[in-house]
C-alpha angles and dihedrals in degrees: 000000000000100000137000116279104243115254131236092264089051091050088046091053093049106051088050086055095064100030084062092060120115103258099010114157098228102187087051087051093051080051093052093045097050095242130112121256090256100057091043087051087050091053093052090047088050087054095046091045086050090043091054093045088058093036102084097109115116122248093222116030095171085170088064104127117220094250089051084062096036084053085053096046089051098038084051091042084049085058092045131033105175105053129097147241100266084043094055098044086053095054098045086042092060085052088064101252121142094235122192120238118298098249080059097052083045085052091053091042087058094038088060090036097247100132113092119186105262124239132255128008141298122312122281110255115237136020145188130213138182110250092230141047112263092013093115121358115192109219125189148137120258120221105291112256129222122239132197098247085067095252120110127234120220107204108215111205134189114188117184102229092216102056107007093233110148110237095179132021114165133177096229124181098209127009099232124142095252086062099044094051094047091054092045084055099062088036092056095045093055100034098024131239114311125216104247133351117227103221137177119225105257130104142300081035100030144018114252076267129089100248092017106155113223136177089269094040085056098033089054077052097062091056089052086253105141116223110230110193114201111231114261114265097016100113090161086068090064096048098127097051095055087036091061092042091064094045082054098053091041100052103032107016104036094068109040145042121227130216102177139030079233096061092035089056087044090055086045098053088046099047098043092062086057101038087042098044107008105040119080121224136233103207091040085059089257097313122128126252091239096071093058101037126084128170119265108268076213101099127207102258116230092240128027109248135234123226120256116211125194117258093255091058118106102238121203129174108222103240122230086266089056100251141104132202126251133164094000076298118115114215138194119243122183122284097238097062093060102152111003120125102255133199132224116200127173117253126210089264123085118270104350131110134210117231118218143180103209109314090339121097107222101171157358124245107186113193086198091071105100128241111276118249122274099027093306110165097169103094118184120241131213113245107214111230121227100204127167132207133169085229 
């Protein structure tokens, strides 16, 4: 297995998680989750019985003495170690304490030698960003990591772009198709289907090619999700998703050692609730990626769907050696779409066709390229890229 199944109280976290959300749908959510409304609505009133029981603390506490808020800074630093000064100030502010400026807390931070150089360099200049939440969701693999019993973790993350919350983090032991499929499924079944994923080009998502259609790539298709490819060599465009890595190894792997994926996805259930609804965040203007996050009213369809085409559309099933046959010409489709139903429609120049998968064109047959040589009848296509900058 390449990660742990979640258990009944994860799946119970998490579907309060989301149920908690400003404009959740929460019967759809029962429906997702597989509970009735009235156990998803006990759930909710559990949590808000819980949340009243902790939440005794004053909103104002003006007899607070300075070391009483120094002790807090430090307490909240001691939890988390990687966050900063104006991280820090936000949270304890939401707890109701009058908190001094952030270059204070910074001061007192340095004073108890809390404050370690950060890592890398500067901040990368320039970003983009969706205006909604599950409009485009970036997806990668962070750098394996190593862990004592001698075996590797590949940590598989998805970011909304919108909002940064983290909708999947899994504990993988490889980062083959097959993996990253079976965790999309459990994620779409929980947050719903996105519009589109931001991807870079290399395996299991893309080819080693920008536009390089894959299993996944096809398969995302099929559920009406569009494949976005970064453009080689563009690593700004792919800003939240290494910003989020080192968040990741700074607040999870920098501190521990693993023995085990299990403990590794243990360590990851019990950190995303904090980094997604406790964490502030620098570029939300320190607000968490919770409060501008819902679930996709888009939900995971029981069974993956098949594309219909009109009756005047040329249909065409991809062979096992990825071509079909048009005009007594055989032609090569890509290898990703053996198998599938395809459609050839006319373009506006003369004698080529378009080659689609449902509304998607996937290709260009052109009936102007000669005959190969020695009786060759297999001719090459261009696969048209779909890449994706902030430029």
């Amino acid at each position: 297995m390449p990660w742990m199944e979640q258990s009944a109280m994860d799946q119970r976290r998490e579907f309060v998680s989301l149920a908690l959300l400003e404009g959740s749908n929460r019967r759809e959510l029962c429906r997702r989750f597989g509970v009735s409304p009235t156990t998803g609505y006990k759930w909710l009133g559990r949590v808000s019985e819980g949340m009243a029981e902790r939440s005794r603390r004053p909103h104002h506490s003006p007899d607070r003495t300075s070391e009483a808020v120094e002790a807090a800074i430090v307490s909240v630093r001691a939890a988390h170690p990687a966050w900063g000064a104006r991280k820090l100030r936000r949270c304890l502010e939401r707890e109701g304490l009058a908190v001094p400026s952030a270059s204070t807390v910074h001061a007192i931070l340095e004073r108890q030698g809390r404050i370690v150089p950060p890592p890398g360099g500067p901040a990368a200049l320039g970003r983009f960003e969706r205006p909604g939440p599950n409009q485009l969701w970036q997806m990668d693999y962070k750098g394996r990591v190593p862990l004592s019993d001698g075996s590797w973790c590949h940590p598989l993350t998805v970011l909304d772009d919108h909002s940064r919350y983290a909708v999947c983090l899994k504990a993988c032991d490889n980062e083959r198709t097959d993996t990253v499929r079976q965790a999309l499924e459990e994620t779409f079944r929980q947050h719903g289907l996105p519009d589109a994923f931001f991807l870079d080009n290399g395996a299991p998502w893309g080819g080693g090619v920008p536009g390089m259609w894959t299993r996944l790539g096809v398969w995302l298709l099929k559920l009406g999700v569009d494949v976005i490819h970064s453009r080689p060599y563009h690593p700004q465009s792919r800003g939240k998703n290494e910003r989020f890595h080192r968040t990741l190894k700074a607040e999870v792997f920098a501190f521990r050692r693993f023995d085990s994926l299990a403990r590794v996805q243990q360590a990851f259930d019990d950190w995303r609730p904090v980094y997604n609804g406790v964490r502030p965040h620098q570029a939300l203007n320190l607000q968490v990626p919770a409060s501008r996050y819902r679930p996709s009213p888009r939900a995971m369809p029981d069974h993956l769907p098949s594309p219909d085409y009109p009756p005047g559309d040329i249909v065409r099933k991809v062979s096992d050696k990825a071509v079909i046959s048009f005009k007594n010409r055989l032609w090569y489709i890509p290898k990703a779409f053996r198998g599938e139903r395809v459609a050839l429609r006319p373009t506006d120049q003369d004698r080529t066709y378009g080659v689609f998968f449902g509304a998607r064109r996937i290709t260009t047959i052109d009936l102007n390229q000669p005959q190969g040589q020695n009786g060759e009848t297999v001719h090459h296509v261009s696969e048209h890229p779909s890449t994706m900058s902030p430029d």
